[in-house]
DRENDRENVEX-73539 format. One record per residue (C-alpha): x, y, z. Coordinates in steps of 0.5 Angstrom, whole numbers, padded with zeros to 4 digits. Example, Ala and Ser with C-alpha at 12.3 -4.5 7.8 and 13.67 -1.06 7.14 Angstrom:
BEGIN
(r (0025,-0009,0016))
(r (0027,-0002,0014))
END
This chain:
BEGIN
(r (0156,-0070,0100))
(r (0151,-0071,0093))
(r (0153,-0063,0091))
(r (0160,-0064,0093))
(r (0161,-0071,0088))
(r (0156,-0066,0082))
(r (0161,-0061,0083))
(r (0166,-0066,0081))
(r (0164,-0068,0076))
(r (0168,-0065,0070))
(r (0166,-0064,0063))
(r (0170,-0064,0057))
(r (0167,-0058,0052))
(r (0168,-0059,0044))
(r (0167,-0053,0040))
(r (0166,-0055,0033))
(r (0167,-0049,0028))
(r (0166,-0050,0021))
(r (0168,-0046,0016))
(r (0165,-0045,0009))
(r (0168,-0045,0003))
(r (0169,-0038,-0002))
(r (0163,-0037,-0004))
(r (0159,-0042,0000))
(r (0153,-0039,0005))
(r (0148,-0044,0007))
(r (0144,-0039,0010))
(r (0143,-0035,0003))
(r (0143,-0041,0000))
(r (0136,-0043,0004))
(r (0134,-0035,0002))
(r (0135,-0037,-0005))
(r (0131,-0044,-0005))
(r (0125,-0041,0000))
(r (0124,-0035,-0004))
(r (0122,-0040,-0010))
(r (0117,-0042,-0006))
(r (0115,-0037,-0003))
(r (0111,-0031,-0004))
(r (0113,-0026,-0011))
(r (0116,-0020,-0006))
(r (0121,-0026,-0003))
(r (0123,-0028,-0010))
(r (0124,-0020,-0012))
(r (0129,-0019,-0007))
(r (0134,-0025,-0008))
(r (0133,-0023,-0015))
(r (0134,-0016,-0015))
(r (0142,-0020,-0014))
(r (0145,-0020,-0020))
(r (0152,-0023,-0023))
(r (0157,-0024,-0018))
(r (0154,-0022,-0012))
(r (0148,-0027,-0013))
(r (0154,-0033,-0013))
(r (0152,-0035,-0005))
(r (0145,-0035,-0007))
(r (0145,-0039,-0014))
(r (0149,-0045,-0010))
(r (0147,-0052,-0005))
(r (0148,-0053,0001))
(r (0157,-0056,0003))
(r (0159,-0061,0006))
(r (0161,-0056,0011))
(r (0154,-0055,0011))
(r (0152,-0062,0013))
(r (0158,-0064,0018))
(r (0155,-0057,0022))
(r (0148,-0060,0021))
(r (0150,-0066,0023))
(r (0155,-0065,0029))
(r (0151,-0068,0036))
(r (0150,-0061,0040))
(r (0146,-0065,0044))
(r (0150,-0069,0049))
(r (0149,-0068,0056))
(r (0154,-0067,0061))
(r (0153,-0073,0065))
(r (0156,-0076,0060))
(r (0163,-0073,0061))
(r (0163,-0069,0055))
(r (0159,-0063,0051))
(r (0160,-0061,0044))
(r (0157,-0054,0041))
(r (0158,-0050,0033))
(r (0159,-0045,0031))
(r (0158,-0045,0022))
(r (0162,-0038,0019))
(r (0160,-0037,0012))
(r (0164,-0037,0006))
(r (0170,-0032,0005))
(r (0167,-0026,0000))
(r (0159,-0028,0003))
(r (0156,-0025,0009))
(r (0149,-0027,0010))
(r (0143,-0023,0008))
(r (0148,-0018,0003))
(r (0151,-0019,-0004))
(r (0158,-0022,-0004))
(r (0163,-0019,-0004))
(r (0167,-0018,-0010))
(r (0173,-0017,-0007))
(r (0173,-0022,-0002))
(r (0172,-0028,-0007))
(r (0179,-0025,-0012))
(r (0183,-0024,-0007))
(r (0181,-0028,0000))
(r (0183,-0021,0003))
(r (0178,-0016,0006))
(r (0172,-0016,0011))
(r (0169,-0022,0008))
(r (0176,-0025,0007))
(r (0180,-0031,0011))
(r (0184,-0028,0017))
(r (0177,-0024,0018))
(r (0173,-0031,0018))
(r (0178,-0033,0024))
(r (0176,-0026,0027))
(r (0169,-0028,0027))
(r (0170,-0034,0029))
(r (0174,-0033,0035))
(r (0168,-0027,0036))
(r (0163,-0032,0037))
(r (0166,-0037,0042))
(r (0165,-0033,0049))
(r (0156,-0033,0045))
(r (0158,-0040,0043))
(r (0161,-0043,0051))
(r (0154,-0039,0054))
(r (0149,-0042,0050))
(r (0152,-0050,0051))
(r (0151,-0048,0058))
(r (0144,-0045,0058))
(r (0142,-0051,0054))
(r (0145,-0055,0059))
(r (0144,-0052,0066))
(r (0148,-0058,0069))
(r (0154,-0056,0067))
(r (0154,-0050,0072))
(r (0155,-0056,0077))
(r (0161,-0058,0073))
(r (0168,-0057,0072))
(r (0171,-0055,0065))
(r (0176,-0059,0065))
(r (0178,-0058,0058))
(r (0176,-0055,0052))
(r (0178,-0056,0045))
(r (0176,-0056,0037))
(r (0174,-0059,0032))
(r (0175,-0055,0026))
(r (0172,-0056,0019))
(r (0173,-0052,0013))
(r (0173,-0052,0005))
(r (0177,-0049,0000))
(r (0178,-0042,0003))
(r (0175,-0043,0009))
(r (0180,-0050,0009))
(r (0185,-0045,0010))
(r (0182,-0041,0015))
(r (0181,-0047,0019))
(r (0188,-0047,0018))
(r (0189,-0041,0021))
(r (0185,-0041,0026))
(r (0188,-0047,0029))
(r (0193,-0044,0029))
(r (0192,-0038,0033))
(r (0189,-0044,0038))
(r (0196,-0047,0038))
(r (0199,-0040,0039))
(r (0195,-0040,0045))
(r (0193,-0032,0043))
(r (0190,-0028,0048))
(r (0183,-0026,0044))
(r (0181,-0034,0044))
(r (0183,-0034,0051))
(r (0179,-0029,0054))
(r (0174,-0031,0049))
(r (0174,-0038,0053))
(r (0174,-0034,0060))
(r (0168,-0030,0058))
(r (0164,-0036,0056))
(r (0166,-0040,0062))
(r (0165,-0034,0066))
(r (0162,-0037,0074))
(r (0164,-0044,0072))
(r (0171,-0047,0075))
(r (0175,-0048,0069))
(r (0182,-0052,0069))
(r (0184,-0054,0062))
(r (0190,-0050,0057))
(r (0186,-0043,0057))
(r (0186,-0043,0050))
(r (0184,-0049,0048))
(r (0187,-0054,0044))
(r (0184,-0057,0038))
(r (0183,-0065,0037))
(r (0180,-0065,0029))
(r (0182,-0061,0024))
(r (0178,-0063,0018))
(r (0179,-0060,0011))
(r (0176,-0061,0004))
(r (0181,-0058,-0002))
(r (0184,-0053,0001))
(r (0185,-0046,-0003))
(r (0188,-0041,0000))
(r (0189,-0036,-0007))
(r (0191,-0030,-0003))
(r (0192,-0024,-0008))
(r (0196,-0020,-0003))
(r (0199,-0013,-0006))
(r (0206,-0017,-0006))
(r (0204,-0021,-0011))
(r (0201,-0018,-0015))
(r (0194,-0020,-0014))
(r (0196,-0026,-0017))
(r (0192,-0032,-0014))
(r (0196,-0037,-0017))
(r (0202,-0036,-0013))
(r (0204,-0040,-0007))
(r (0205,-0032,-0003))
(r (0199,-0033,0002))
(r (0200,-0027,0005))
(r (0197,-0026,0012))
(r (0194,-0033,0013))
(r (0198,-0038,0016))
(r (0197,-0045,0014))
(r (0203,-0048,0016))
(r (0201,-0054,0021))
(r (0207,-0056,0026))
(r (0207,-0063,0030))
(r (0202,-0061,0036))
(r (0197,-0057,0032))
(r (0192,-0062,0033))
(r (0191,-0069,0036))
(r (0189,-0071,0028))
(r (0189,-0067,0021))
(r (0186,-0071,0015))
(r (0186,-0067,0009))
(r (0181,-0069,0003))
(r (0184,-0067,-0005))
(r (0180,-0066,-0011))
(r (0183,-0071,-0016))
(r (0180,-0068,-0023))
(r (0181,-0060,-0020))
(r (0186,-0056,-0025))
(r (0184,-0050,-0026))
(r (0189,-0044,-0026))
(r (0186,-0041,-0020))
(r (0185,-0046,-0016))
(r (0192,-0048,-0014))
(r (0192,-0054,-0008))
(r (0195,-0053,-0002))
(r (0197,-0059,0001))
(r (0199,-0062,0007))
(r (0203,-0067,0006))
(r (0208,-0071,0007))
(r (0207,-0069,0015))
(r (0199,-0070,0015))
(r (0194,-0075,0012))
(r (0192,-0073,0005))
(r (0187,-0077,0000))
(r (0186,-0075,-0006))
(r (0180,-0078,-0009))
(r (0176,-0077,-0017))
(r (0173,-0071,-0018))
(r (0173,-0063,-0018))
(r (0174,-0058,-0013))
(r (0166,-0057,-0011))
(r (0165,-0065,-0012))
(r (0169,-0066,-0006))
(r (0167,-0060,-0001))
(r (0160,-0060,-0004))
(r (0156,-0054,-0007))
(r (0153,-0056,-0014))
(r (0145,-0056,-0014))
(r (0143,-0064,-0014))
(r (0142,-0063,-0022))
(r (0146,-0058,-0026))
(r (0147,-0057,-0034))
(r (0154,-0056,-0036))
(r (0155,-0053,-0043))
(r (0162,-0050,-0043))
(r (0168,-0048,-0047))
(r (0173,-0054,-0046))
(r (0179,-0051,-0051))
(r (0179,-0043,-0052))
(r (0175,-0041,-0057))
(r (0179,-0039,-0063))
(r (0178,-0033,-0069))
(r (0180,-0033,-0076))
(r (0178,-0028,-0082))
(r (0177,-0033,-0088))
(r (0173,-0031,-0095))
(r (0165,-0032,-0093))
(r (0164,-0038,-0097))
(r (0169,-0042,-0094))
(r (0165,-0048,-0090))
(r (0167,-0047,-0083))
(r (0169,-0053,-0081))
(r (0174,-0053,-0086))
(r (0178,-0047,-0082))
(r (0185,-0047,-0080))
(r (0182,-0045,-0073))
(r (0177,-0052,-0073))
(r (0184,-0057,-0075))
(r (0187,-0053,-0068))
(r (0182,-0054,-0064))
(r (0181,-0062,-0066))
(r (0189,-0062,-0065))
(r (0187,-0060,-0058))
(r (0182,-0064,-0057))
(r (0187,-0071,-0059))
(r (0192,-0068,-0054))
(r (0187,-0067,-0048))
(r (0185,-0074,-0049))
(r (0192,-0076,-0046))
(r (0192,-0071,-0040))
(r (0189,-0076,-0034))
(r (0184,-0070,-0031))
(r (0179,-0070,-0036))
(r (0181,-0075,-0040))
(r (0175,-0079,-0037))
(r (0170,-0073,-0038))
(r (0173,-0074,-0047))
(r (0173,-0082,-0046))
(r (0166,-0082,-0044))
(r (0161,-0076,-0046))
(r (0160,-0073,-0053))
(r (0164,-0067,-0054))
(r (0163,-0062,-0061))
(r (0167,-0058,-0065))
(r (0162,-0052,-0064))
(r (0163,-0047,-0070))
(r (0161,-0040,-0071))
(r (0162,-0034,-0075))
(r (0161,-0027,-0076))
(r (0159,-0024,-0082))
(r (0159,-0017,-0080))
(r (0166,-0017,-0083))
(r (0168,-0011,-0088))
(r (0170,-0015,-0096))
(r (0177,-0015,-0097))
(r (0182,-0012,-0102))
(r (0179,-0016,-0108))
(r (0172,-0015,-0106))
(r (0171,-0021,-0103))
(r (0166,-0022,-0097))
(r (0169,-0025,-0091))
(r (0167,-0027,-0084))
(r (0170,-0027,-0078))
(r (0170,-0036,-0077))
(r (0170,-0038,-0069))
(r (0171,-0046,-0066))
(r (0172,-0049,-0060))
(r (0171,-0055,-0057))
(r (0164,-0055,-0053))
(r (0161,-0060,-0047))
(r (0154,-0060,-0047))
(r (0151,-0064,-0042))
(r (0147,-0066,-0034))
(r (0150,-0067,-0028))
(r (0149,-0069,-0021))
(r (0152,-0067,-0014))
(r (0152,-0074,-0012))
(r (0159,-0076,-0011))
(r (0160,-0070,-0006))
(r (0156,-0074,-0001))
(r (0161,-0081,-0002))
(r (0166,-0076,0001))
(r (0161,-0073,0006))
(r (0162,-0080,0009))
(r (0169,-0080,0007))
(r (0170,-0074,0013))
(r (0165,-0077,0017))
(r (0169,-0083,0018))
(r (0176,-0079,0020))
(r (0173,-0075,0024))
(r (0169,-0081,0028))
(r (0175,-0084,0029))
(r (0178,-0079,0032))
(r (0172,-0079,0037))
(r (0168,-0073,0034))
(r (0160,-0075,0036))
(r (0155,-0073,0029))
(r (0148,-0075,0029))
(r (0147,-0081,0024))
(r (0147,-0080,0017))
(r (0138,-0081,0015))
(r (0141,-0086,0009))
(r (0134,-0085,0005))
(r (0133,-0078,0007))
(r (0134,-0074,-0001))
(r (0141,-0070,0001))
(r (0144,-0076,0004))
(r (0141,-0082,0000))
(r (0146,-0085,-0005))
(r (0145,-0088,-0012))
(r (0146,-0095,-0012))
(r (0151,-0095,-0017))
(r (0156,-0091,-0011))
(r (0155,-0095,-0006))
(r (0161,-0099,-0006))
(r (0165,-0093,-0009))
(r (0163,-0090,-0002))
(r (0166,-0097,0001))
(r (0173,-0097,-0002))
(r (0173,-0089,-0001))
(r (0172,-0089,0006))
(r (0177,-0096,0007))
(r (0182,-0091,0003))
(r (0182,-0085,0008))
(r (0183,-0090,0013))
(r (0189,-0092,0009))
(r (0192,-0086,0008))
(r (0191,-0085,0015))
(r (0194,-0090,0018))
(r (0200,-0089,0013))
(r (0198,-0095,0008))
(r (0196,-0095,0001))
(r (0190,-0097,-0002))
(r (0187,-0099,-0008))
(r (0185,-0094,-0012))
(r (0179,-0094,-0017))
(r (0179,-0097,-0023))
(r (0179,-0094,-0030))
(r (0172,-0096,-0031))
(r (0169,-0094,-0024))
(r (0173,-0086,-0026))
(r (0170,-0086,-0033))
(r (0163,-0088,-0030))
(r (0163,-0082,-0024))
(r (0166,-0078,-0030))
(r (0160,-0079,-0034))
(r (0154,-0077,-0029))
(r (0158,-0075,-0022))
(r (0165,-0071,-0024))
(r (0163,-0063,-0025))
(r (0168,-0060,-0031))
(r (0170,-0054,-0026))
(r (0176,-0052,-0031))
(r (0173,-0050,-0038))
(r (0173,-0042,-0042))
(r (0167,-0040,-0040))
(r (0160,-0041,-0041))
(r (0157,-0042,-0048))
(r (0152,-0037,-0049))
(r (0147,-0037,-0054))
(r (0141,-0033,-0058))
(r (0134,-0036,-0058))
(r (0136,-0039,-0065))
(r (0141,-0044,-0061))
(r (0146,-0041,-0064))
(r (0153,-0038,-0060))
(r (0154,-0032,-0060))
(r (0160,-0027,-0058))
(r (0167,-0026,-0058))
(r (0172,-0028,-0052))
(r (0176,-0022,-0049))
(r (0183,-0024,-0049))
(r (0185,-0021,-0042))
(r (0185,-0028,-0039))
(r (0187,-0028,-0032))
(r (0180,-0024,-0031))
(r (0176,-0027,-0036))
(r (0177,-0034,-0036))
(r (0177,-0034,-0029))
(r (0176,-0042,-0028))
(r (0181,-0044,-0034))
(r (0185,-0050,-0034))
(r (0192,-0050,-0032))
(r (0198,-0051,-0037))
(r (0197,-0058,-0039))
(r (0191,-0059,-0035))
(r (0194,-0060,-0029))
(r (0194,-0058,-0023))
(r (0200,-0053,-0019))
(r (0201,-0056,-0012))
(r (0205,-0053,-0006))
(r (0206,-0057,0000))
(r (0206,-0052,0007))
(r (0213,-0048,0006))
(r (0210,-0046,-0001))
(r (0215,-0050,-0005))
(r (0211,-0053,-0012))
(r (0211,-0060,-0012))
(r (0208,-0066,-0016))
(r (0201,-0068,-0015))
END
């Protein structure tokens, strides 16, 4: 009698798959900072990764990261319910190799989007075998149902996208994937599952298909289905970058059929992957050349009015204007005097100018949207360890706390169809002071051993300046029929 009520007892089984974001690895990630303290060969060898290749090692830890780390795998059947992980790292990575170029332009290829879903749903039958090795008394029980959490970032947003909808789409690879892991267990839920949380961070797709002429911009997401019709998942939350606005960067949204918040800060102050302390010195205007006689001051140049011109305007647009109100921002001036003379023998230069930021910055305010996430998810019956408030990666700046308090009342507004006060000029101009990351720049300043900046720019700028801003410095939106809208 007592075999038979075990035998009854029916377990609902979660399988939380977390996709990261482009670029993002947190095994390669963990490589890079353990080979800094580790013994030189250690070092040698993540060093020997160079240029784009070395990009997953350089970063920090996502928000994809910890919401993995964080998820409880440890809940024991006689509670009725069972959770399991699987972490698939970021498009154009793969752990222990160099990144792949081509993945990380296009998001197509073995490192790419719909290859990241296919090595998800390769993982589920591993993933269902460890849950019940871990948990033997699952044997005993009866799979009544098996579902998905599902989290992504940037392109793995749109990979989480896609997954579940091959989940939806009850595909036959995911079903026999459950069947196999499930295999000597009675088993009576939706063969392919169903997904109860789709949790996103800005999703980009910037698929460069051949149709589109490779062009991330556009709204052609080729193969990757990012549509999420009513029944994809019980619940969808959707957390957008406020302050992102680079060309290659284009969100697409979910709205107005799911909940979408969008809160301050750029692309990876919302998914994470900032080192907890970076200096930022970029380009802020696209640097401008022009020949004037080699006396000729460099700030009296037509180049360095333009350029103050500039600066003005952007002082209007709202996603950088707070970075312009609160952090000092130089007309940087260079020149070249490797210039022939001209007609009358004059000697001449080859001036430069651009607006130049130079500044420290913390990955802190990733860690308010972290908590944003969580509440969603909770909300929606996903189980996490808590958060350690005084461990390093966790602990919040006492400046942010109760930033982190309206934000997470705001995700429950937007949640429950309701509005929400924003933030304030003055708490924006803050977090854009020491918190907000200038993502859309024209490129790096580099600089010789004397200070100076030296180079030239190439003018081909859809390769060269792969991270600058949008016309107007605002972002390009398409809701999920790839129509443009408004932000």
């Amino acid at each position: 009698m007592e075999q038979d009520e075990k035998k009854m007892r029916e377990i609902t089984l979660t399988i939380g798959v977390f996709f990261d974001g482009t670029g993002n690895n947190a095994n390669n990630s963990c490589s890079r900072q353990t080979a800094s303290t580790a013994e030189p060969s250690a070092t040698n060898a993540v060093q020997k990764l160079c240029g784009t290749a070395a990009g997953s090692y350089l970063g920090y830890y996502t928000n994809i990261h910890w919401l993995h780390t964080l998820y409880n795998q440890g809940i024991t059947p006689d509670t009725g319910a069972g959770q399991y992980a699987i972490y698939i790292e970021g498009i154009g990575t793969e752990d222990g190799a160099g990144d792949c170029t081509f993945g990380m332009g296009t998001g197509l290829g073995r490192s790419g989007v719909v290859s990241k879903t296919d090595k998800a749903v390769a993982a589920l039958a591993a993933c269902i075998q460890s849950y019940v090795s871990r948990h033997a008394k699952a044997r005993s029980c009866v799979i009544k149902e098996v579902q998905f959490d599902i989290f992504g970032f940037s392109r793995g947003a749109a990979a989480a996208r896609h997954f579940a909808n091959r989940v939806f789409a009850q595909e036959n690879a995911i079903i026999a994937a459950i069947k196999a892991g499930l295999k000597g267990l009675e088993f009576t839920g939706t063969p392919g599952g169903k997904t109860r949380f789709l949790g996103i961070f800005d999703t980009v797709a910037a698929i460069g298909t051949p149709a589109n002429g490779l062009n991330p911009h556009s709204a052609d997401t080729g193969d990757v289905n990012l549509q999420l019709r009513p029944g994809v998942a019980q619940r969808v939350f959707h957390i957008t970058a406020q302050h992102e606005c680079r060309f290659n960067f284009v969100l697409n949204s979910v709205k107005p059929a799911w909940p979408e918040l969008a809160l301050p800060g750029a692309h990876s102050d919302i998914g994470g992957g900032y080192n907890p302390d970076e200096h930022e010195t970029y380009f802020l205007t696209r640097p401008q050349f022009e020949t004037v006689p080699l006396s000729t001051p460099d700030t009296k140049t037509r180049i360095y009015q333009q350029t103050g011109e500039q600066l003005s305007a952007m002082g209007s647009y709202p996603t950088i204007a707070p970075l312009l109100h609160t952090v000092a921002i130089n007309t940087a001036t260079w020149y070249d005097d490797r210039m022939p003379t001209d007609r009358y023998g004059t000697f001449q230069k080859r001036s430069a100018a651009a607006a130049v930021i130079d500044r420290p910055t913390r990955n802190d305010w990733s860690k308010v949207v972290l908590r944003v996430m969580l509440d969603a998810a909770q909300e929606a019956g996903v189980i996490f360890y808590p958060i350690d408030e005084t461990a390093g990666d966790f602990a919040l700046q006492a400046e942010l706390r109760n930033l982190c308090d309206k934000a997470i009342m705001m995700g429950r507004a937007a949640r429950n169809g309701q509005s929400a006060m924003g933030f304030t000029t003055p708490e924006i101009e803050m977090l854009a002071e020491k918190y907000i990351h200038c993502s859309a720049n024209w490129n790096s300043v580099e600089r010789d051993s004397r200070g100076m900046i030296t180079g030239a720019v190439c003018p081909a700028e859809l390769v060269t300046f792969t991270n600058r801003p949008d016309e107007r410095w605002q972002r390009t939106v398409y809701d999920m029929d790839g129509n443009k809208r408004g932000k």
